[in-house]
N, C-alpha and C positions, 0 to 999 in steps of 0.2 A: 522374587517379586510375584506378586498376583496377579488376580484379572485386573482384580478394580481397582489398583495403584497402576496398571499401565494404560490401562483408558482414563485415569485419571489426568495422566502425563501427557497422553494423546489427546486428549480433551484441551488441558491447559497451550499445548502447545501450537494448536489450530487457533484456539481464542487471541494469543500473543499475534502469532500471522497475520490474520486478519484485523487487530489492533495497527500493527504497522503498517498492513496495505493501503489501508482505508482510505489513508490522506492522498495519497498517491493517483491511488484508484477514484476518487471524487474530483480531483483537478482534473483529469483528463475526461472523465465523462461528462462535467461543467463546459470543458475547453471543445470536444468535441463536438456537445449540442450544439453551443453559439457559430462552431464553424458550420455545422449544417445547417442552420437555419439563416445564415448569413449567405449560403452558397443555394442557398433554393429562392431567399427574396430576390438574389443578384443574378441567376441562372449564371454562376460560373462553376465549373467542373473539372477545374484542375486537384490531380493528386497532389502536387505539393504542397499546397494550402491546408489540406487534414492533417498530414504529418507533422510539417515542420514547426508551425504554433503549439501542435502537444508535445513536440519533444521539449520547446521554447519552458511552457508551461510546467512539466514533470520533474525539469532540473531546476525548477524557481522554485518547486516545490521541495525538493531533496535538498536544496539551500535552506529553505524556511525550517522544514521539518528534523533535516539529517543529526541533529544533535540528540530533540525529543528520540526517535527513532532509533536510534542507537542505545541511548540510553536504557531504553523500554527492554529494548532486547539483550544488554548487559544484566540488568536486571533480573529475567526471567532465568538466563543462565547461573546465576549467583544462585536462584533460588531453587533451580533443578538442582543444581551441584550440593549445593547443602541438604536435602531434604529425599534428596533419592535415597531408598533403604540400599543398605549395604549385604 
């Protein structure tokens, strides 16, 4: 294998990660904003109020997405595994 067939690989395989993160990674920083901007109108400053709504939010999201998600990532392995040089 070469250079430019393993930065290839390493290329596609960052682009797939960050494909599946994303959905994940935007619910929680959605979910985060609104709790901070909800806890500076209200001056309240409890720690459990930040956590437990995004973990609430991340598994509603791993519900919504975890099929797409998986899928994506079936996928990419199908297509690493057939297409890698031997």
């Amino acid at each position: 294998m070469d250079t430019d067939t393993a930065l290839f690989l390493l290329s596609n395989m960052f682009k797939t990660a960050l494909v599946i993160a994303l959905p994940i990674l935007c619910v929680s920083l959605i979910v985060g904003l609104l709790i901070s901007i909800f806890q500076v109108v209200t001056q309240i400053q409890e720690m459990t109020l930040t956590f437990v709504p995004k973990i609430i939010a991340v598994v509603g999201a791993l519900a919504v997405f975890g099929h797409w998600m998986l899928s994506t990532l079936i996928n990419y392995a199908k297509d690493l595994l057939t297409n890698l040089p031997v």
